[in-house]
Backbone as a printed PyTorch tensor [residue, N CA C, xyz], in Angstrom:
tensor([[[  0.8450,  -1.1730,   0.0000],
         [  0.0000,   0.0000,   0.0000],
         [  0.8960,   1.2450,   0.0000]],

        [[  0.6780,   2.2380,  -0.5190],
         [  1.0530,   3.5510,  -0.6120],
         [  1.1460,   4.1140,   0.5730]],

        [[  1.8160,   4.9150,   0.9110],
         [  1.8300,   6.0590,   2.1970],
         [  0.3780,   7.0300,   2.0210]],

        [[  0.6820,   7.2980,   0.7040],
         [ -0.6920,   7.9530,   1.0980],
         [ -1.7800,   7.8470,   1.7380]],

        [[ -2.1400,   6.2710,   0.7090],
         [ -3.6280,   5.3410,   0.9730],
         [ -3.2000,   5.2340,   2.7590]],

        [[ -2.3420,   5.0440,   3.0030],
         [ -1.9670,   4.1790,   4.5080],
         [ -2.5210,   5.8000,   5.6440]],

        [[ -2.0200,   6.8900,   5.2790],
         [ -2.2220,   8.0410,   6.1230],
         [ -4.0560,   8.5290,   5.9350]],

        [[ -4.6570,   8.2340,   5.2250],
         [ -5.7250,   8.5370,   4.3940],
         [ -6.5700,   7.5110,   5.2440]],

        [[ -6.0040,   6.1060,   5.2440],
         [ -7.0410,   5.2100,   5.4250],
         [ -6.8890,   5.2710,   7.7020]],

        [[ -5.7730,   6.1940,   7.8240],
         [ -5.4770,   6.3190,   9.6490],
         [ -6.4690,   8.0240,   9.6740]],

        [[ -7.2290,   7.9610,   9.0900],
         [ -8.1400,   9.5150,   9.0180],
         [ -6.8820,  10.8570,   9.0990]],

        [[ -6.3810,  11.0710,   8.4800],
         [ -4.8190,  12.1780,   8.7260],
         [ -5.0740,  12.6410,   7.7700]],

        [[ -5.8410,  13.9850,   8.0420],
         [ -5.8650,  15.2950,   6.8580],
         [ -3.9410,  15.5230,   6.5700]],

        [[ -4.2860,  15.6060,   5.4520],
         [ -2.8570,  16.4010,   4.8930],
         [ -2.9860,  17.6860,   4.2160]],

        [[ -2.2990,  18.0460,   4.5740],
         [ -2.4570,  19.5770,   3.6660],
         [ -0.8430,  19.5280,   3.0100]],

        [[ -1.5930,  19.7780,   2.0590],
         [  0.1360,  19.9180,   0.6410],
         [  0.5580,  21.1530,   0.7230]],

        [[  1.4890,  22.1910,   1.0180],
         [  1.7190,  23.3700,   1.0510],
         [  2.0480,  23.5000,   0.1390]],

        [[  2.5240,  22.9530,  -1.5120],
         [  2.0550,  23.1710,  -2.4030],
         [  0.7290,  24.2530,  -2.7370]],

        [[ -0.3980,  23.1570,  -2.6210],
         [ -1.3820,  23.5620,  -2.9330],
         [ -1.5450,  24.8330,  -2.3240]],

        [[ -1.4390,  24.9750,  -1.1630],
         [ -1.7630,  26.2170,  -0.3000],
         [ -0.4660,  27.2670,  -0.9530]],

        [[  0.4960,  26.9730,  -1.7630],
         [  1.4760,  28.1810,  -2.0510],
         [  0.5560,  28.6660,  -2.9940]],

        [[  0.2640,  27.8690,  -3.9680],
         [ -0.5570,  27.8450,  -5.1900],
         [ -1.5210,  29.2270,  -4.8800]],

        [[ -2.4260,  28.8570,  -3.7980],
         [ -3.3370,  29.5550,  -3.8580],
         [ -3.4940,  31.0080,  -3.6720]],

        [[ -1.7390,  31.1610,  -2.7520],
         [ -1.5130,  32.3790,  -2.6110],
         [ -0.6210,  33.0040,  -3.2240]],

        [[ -0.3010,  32.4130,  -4.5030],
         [  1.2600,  33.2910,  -4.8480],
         [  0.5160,  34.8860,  -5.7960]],

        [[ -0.9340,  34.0190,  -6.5750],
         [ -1.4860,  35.3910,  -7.2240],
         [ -1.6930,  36.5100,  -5.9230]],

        [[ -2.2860,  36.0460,  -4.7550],
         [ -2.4250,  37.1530,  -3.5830],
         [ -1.1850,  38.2170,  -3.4380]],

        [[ -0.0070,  37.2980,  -3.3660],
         [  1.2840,  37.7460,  -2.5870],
         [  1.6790,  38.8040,  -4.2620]],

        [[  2.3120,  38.0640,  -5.2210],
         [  1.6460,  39.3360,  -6.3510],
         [  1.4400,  40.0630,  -6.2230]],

        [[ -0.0380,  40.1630,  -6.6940],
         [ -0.7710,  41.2950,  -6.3800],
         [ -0.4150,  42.5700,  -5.4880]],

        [[ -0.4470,  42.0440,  -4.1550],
         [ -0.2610,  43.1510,  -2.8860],
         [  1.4030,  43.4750,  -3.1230]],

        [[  2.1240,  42.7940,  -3.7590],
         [  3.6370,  43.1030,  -4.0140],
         [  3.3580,  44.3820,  -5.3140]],

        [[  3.0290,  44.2720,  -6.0350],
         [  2.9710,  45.3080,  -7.3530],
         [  1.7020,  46.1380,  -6.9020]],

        [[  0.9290,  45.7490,  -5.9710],
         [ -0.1170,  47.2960,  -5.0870],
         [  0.9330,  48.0780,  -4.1270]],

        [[  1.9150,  47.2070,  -3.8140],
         [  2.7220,  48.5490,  -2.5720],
         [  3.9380,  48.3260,  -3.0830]],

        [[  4.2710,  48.1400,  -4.6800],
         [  5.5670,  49.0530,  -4.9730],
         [  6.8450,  48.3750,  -4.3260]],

        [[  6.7100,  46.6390,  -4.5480],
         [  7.4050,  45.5320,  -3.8730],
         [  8.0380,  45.0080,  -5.0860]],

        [[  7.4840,  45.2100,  -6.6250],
         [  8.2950,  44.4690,  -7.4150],
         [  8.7440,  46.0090,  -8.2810]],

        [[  9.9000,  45.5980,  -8.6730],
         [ 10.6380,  46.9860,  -9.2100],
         [ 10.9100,  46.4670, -10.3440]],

        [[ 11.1790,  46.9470, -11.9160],
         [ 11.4770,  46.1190, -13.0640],
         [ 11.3050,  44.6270, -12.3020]],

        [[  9.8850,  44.3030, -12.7870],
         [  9.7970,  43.0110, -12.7780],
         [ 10.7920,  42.0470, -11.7230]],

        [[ 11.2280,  42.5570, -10.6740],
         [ 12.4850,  42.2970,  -9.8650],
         [ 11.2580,  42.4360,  -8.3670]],

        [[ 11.2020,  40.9640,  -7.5870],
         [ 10.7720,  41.3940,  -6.5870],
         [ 12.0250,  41.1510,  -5.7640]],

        [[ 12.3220,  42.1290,  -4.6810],
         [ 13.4320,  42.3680,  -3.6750],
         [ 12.9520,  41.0490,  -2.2860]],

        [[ 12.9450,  40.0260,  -2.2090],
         [ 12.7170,  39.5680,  -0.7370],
         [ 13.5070,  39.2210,  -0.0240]],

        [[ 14.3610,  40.1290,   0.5060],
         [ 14.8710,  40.4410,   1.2820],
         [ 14.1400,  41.5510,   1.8420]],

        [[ 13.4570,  42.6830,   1.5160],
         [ 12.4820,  43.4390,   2.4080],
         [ 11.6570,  43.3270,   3.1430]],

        [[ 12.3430,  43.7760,   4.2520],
         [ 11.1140,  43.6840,   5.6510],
         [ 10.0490,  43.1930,   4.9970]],

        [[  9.1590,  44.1090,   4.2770],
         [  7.8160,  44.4490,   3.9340],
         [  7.1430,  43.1970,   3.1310]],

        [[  8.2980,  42.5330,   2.1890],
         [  8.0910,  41.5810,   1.3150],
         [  7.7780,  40.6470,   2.0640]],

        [[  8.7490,  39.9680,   3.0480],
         [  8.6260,  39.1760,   4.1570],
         [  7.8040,  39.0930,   5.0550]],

        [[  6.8010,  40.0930,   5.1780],
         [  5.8640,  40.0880,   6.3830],
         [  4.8990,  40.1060,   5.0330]],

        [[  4.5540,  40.5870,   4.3370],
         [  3.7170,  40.0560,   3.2780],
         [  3.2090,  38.4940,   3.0780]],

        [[  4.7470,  37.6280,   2.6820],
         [  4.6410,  36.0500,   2.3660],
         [  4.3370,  35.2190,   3.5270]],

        [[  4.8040,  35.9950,   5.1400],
         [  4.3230,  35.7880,   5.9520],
         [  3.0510,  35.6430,   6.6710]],

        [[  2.6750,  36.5440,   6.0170],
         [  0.9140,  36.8690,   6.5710],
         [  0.4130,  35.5560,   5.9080]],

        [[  0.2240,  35.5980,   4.4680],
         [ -0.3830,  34.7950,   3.5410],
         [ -0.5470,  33.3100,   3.8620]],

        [[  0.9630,  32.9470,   4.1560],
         [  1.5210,  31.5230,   4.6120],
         [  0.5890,  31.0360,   6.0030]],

        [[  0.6990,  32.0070,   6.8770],
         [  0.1050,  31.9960,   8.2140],
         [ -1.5590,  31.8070,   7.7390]],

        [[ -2.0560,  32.9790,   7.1100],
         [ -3.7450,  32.7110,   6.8580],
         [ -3.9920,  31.6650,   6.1900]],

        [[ -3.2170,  31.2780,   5.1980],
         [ -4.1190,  30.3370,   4.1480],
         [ -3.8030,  28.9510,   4.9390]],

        [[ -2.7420,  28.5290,   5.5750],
         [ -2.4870,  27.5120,   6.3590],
         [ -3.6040,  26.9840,   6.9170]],

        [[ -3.9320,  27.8840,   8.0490],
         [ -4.9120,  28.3260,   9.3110],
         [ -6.1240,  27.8430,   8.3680]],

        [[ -6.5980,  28.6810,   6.8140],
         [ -7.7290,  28.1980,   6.6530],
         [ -7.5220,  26.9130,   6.0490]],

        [[ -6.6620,  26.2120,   5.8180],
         [ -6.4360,  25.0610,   5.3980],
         [ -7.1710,  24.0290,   6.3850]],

        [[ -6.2950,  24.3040,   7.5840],
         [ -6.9020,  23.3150,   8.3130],
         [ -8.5410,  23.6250,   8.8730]],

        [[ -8.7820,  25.0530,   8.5140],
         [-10.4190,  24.8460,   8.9270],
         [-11.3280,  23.8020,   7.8360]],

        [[-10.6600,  24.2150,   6.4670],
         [-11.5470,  22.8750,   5.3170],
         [-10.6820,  21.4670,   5.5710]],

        [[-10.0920,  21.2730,   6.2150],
         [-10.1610,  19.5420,   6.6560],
         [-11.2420,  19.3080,   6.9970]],

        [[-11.2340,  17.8370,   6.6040],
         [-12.4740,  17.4940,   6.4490],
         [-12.8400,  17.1850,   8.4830]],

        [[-13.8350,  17.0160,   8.6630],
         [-14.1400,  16.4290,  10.0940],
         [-13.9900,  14.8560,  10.2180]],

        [[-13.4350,  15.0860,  11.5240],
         [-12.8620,  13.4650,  12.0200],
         [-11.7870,  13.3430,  11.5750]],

        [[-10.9210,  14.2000,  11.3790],
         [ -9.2100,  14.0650,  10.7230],
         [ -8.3540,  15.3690,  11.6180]],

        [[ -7.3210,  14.6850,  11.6190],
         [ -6.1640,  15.3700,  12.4940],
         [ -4.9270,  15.8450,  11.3870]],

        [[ -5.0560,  17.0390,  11.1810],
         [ -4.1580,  18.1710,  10.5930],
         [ -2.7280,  17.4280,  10.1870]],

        [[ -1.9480,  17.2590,   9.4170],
         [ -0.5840,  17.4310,   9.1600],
         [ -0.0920,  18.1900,   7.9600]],

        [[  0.8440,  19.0850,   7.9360],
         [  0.8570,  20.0140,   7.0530],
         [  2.7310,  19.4880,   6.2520]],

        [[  2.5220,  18.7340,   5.1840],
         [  3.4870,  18.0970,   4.7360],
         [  4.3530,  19.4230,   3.2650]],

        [[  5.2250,  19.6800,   3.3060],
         [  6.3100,  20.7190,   2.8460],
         [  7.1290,  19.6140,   1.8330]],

        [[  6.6560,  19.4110,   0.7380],
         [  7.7420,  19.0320,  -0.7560],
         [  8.4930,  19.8480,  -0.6150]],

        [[  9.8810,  19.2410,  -1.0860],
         [ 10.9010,  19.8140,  -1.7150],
         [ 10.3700,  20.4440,  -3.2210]],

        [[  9.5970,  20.1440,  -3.5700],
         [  9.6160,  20.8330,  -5.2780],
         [  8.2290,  21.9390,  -5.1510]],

        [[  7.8370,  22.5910,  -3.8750],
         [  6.6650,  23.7520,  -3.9290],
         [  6.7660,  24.8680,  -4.7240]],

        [[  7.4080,  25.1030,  -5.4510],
         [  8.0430,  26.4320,  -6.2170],
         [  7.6100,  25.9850,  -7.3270]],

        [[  8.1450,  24.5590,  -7.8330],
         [  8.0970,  24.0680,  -9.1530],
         [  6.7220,  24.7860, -10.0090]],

        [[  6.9380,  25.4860, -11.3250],
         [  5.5690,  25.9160, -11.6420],
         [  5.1260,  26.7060, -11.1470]],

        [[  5.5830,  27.7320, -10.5980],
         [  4.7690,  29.1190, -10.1490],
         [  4.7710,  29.4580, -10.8380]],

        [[  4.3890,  31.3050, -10.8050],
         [  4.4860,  32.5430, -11.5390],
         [  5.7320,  33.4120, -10.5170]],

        [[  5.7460,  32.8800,  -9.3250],
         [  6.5870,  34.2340,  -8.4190],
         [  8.1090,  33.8120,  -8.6070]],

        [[  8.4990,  32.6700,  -9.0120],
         [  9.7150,  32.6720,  -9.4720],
         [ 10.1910,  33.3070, -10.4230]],

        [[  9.5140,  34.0360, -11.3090],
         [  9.6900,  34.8010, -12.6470],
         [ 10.0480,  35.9160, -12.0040]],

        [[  9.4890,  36.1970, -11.1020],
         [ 10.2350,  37.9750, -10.6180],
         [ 11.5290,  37.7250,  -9.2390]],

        [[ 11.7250,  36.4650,  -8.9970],
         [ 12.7860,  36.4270,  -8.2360],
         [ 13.7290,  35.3750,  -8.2630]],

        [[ 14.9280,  35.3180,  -7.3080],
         [ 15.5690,  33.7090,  -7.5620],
         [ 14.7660,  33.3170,  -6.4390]],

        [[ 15.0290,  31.4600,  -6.8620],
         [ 14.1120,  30.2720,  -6.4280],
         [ 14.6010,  30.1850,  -5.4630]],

        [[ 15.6320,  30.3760,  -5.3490],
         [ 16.5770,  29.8020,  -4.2100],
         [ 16.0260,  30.4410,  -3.1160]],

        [[ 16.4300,  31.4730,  -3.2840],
         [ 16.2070,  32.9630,  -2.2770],
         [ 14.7320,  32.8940,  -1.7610]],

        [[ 13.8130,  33.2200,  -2.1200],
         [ 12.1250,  32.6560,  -2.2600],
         [ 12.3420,  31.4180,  -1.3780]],

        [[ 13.0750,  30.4240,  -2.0180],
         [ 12.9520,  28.9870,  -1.1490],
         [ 13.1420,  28.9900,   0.4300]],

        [[ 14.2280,  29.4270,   0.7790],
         [ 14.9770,  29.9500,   1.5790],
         [ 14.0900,  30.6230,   2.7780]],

        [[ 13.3860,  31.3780,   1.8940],
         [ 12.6100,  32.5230,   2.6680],
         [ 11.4310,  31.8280,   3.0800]],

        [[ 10.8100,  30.8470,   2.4640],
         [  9.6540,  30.5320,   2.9330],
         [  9.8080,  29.2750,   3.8940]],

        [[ 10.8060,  28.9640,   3.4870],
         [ 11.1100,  27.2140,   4.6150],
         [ 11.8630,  27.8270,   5.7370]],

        [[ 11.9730,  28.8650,   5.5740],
         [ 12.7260,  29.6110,   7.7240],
         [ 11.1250,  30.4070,   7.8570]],

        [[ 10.0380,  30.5330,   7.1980],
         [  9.1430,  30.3840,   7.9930],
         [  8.3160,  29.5090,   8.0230]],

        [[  8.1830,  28.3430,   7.6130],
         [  7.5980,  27.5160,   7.8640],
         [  8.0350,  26.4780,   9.0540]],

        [[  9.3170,  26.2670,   9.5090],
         [ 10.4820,  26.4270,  10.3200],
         [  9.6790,  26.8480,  11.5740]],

        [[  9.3280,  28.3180,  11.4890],
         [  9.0130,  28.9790,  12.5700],
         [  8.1750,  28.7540,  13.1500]],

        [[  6.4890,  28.6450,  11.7570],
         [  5.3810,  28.2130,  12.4200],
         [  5.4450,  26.9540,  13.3390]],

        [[  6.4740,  25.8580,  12.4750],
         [  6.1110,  25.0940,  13.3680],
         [  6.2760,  24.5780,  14.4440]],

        [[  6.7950,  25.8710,  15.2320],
         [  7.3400,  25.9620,  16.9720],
         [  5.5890,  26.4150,  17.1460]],

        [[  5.1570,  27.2860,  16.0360],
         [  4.0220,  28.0150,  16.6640],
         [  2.7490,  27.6390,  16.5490]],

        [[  2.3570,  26.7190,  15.5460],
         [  0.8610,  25.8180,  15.2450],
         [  1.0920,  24.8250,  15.8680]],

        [[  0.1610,  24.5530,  16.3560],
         [ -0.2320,  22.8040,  16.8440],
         [ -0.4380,  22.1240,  15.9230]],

        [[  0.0350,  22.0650,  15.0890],
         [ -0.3950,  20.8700,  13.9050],
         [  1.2360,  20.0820,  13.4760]],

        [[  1.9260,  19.0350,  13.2230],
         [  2.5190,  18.6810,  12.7870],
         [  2.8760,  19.1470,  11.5220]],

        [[  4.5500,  19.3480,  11.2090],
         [  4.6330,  20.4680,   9.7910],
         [  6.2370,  19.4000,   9.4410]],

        [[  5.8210,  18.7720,   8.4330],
         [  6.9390,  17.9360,   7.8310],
         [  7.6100,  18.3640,   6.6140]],

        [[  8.9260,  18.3880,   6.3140],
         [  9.4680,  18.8130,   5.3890],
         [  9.5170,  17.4160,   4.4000]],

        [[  9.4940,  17.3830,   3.7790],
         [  9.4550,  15.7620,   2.6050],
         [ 10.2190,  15.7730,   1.2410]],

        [[ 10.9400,  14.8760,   0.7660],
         [ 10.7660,  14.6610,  -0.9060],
         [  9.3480,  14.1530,  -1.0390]],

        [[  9.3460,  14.5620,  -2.4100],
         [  8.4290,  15.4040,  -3.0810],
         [  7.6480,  13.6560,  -3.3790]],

        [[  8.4070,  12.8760,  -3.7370],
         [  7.8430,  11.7300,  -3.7960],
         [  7.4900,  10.4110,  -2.6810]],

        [[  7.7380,  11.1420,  -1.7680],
         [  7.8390,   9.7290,  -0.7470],
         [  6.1560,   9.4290,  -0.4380]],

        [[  5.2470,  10.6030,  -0.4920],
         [  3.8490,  10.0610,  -0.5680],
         [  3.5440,   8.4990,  -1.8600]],

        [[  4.5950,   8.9490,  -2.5340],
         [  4.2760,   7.6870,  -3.4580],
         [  4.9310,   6.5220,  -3.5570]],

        [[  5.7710,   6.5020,  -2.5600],
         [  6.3830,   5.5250,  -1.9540],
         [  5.8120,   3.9430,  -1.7110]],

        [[  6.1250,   2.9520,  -1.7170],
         [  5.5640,   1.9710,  -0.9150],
         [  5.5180,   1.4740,   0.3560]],

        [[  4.9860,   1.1470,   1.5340],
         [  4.4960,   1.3230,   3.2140],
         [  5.6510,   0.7790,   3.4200]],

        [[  6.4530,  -0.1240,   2.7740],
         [  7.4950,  -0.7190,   4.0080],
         [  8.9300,  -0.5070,   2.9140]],

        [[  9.1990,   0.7230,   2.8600],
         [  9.9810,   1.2840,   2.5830],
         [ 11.0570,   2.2370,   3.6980]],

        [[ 12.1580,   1.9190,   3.8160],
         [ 12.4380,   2.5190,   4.9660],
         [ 12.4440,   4.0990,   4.9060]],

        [[ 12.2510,   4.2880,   4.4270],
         [ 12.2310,   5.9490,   4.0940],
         [ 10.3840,   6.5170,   4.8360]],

        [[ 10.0060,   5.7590,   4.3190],
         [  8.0370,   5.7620,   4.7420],
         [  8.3660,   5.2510,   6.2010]],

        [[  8.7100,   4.0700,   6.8100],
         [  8.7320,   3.4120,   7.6710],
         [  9.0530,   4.6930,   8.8020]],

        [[  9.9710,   5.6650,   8.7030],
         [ 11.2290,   6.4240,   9.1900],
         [  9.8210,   7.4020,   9.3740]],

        [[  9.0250,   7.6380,   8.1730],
         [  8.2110,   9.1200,   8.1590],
         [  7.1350,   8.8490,   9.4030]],

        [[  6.3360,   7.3280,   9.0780],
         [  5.3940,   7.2320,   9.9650],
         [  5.8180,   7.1070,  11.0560]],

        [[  6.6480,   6.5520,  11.9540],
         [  7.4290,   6.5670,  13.1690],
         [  6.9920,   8.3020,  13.7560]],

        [[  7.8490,   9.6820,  12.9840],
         [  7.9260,  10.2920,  12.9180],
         [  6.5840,  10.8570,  13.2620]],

        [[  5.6300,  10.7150,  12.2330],
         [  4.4180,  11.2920,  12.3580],
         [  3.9160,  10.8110,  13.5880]],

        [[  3.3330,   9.5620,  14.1100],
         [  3.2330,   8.8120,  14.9950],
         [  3.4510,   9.6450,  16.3000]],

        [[  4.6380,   9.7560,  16.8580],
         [  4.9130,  10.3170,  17.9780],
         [  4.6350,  11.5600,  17.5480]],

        [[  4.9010,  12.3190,  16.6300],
         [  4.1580,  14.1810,  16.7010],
         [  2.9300,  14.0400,  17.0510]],

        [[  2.3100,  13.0210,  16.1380],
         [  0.4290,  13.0530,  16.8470],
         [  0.2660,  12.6120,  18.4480]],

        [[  1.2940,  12.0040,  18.7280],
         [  0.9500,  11.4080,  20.1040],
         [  1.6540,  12.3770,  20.8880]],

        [[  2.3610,  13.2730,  20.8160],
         [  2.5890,  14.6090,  21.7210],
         [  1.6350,  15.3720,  21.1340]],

        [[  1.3060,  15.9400,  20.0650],
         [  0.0700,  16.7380,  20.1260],
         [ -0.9740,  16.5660,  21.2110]],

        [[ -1.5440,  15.3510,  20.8850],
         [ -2.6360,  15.0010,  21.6530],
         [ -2.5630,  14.5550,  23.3200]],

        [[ -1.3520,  14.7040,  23.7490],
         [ -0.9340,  15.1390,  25.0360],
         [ -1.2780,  16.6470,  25.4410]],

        [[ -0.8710,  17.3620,  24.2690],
         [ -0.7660,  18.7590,  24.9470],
         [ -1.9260,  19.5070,  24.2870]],

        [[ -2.7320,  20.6340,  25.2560],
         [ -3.7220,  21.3850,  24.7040],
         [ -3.4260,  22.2280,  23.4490]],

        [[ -4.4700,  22.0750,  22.4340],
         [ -4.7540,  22.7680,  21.1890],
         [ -4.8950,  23.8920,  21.4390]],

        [[ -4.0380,  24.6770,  21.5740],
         [ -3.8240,  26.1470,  21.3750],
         [ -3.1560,  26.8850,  19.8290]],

        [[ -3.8040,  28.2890,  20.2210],
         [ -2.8850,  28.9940,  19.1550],
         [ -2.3260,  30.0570,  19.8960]],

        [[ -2.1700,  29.8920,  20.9960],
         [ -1.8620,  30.8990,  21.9000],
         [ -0.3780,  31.7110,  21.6210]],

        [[  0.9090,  30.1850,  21.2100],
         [  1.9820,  30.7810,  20.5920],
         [  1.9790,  31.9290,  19.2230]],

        [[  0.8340,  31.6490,  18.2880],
         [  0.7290,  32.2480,  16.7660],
         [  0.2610,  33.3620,  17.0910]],

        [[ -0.3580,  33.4920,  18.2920],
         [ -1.1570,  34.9320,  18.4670],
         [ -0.2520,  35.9910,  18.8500]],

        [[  0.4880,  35.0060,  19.9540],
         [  1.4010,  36.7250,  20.1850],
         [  2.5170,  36.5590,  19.1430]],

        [[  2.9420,  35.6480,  18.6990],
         [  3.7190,  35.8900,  17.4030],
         [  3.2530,  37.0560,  16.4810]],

        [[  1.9820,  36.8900,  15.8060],
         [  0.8580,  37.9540,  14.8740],
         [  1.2310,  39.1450,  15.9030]],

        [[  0.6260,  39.4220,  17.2650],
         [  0.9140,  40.8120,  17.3170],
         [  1.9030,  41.1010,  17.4760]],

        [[  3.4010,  40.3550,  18.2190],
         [  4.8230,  40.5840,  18.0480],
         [  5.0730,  41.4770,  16.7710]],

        [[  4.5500,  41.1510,  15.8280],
         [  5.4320,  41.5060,  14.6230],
         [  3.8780,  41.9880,  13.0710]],

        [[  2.8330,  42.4580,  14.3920],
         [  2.2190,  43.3270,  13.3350],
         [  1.0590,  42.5070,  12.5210]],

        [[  1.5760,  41.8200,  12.6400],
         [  0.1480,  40.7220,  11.5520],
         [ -0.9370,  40.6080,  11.8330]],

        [[ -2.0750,  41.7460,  12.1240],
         [ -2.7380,  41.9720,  12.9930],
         [ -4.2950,  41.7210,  11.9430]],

        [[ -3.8820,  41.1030,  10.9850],
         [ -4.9370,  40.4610,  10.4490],
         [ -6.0120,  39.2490,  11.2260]],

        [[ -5.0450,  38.2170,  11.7080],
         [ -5.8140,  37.1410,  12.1990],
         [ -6.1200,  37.6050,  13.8850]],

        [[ -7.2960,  37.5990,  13.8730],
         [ -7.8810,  38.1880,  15.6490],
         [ -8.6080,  36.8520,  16.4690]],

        [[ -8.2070,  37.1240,  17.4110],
         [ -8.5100,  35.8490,  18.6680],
         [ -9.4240,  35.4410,  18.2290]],

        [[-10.7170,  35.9550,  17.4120],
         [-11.9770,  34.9190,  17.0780],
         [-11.4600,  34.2040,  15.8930]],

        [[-10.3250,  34.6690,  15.1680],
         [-10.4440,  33.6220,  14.0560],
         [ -9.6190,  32.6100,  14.6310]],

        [[ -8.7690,  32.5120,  15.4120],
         [ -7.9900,  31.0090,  16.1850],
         [ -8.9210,  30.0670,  16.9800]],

        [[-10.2920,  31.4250,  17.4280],
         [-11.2680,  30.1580,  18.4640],
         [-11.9800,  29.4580,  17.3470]],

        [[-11.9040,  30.3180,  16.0900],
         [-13.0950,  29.3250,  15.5070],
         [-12.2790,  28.0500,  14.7530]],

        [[-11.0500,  28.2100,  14.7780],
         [-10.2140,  27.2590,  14.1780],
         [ -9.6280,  26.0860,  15.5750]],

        [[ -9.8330,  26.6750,  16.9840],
         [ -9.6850,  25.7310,  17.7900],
         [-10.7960,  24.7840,  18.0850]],

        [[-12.3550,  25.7930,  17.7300],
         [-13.7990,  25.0190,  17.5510],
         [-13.5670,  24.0020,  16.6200]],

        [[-13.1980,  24.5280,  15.4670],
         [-13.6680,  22.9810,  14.5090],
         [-12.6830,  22.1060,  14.7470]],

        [[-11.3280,  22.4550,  15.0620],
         [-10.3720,  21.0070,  15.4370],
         [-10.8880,  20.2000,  16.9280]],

        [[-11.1260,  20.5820,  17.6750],
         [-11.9200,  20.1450,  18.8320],
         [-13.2480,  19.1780,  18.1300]],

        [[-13.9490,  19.5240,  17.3670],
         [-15.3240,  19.4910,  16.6940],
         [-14.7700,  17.3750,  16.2460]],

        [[-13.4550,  17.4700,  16.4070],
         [-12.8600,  16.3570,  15.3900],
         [-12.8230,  15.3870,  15.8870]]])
């Protein structure tokens, strides 16, 4: 059996951060060429501003990620090596740099979400179950879910992170309603 089928058939929402880059790179765009972030077709990220931008995005669309898991499934937020592959935002910057930038915050969140946040090749979902490479992941996953579910579902770390540093988009009702539906599970 597949890793996938095997995580799928143990009820374990996955969220592809792929998909979730996907959804935000037209956002991050956008608000980059509305506040004067991409210069000749050149976006700078290395700027504060750029960075708390890809930041915000990463943080919200995550967050609503795990509110559309489905019910009766427990969050893991799995990070390919190949998430870039096929954008549009690599055209205005290097990959590297971009890469770089988004895996030291994803890094970060995941001192700060309660959800398990795995970095992966890009193929090991397609792996076969008794592969030591899969064998190594589920181990892995395994004990993150079993300290999760030791310790209370908070977002208490992400919150003062958000106002630490301004991100004053996501407000205490949108973490309760995201601690409601994971509770709900």
């Amino acid at each position: 059996m597949l890793l996938i089928e095997v995580l799928k058939h143990r009820n374990i929402g996955l969220i592809d951060f792929k998909e979730v880059f996907l959804n935000i790179e037209t956002l991050i765009l956008n608000d980059c060429l509305k506040y004067g972030l991409i210069v000749d077709q050149k976006l700078d990220v290395a700027k504060t501003d750029t960075k708390k931008l890809v930041l915000h995005y990463i943080i919200h669309n995550v967050c609503e990620s795990i509110i559309k898991t489905k019910m009766g499934k427990k969050c893991v937020l799995l990070v390919k090596d190949n998430f870039l592959d096929d954008t549009e935002i690599i055209k205005y910057c290097e990959a590297e740099t971009l890469y770089n930038l988004i895996q030291d915050n994803i890094k970060q969140l995941s001192k700060l979400l309660p959800i398990p946040i795995f970095f992966i090749q890009s193929n090991l979902l397609e792996q076969v179950e008794s592969s030591g490479e899969v064998m190594e992941f589920k181990c892995m996953l395994t004990s993150k879910l079993e300290e999760l579910d030791n310790k209370t579902y908070s977002f208490k770390k992400i919150r003062k992170f958000c106002m630490d540093n301004g991100l004053e988009f996501l407000t205490n009702d949108y973490f309760t309603n995201i601690i409601s539906h994971q509770i709900l599970r």
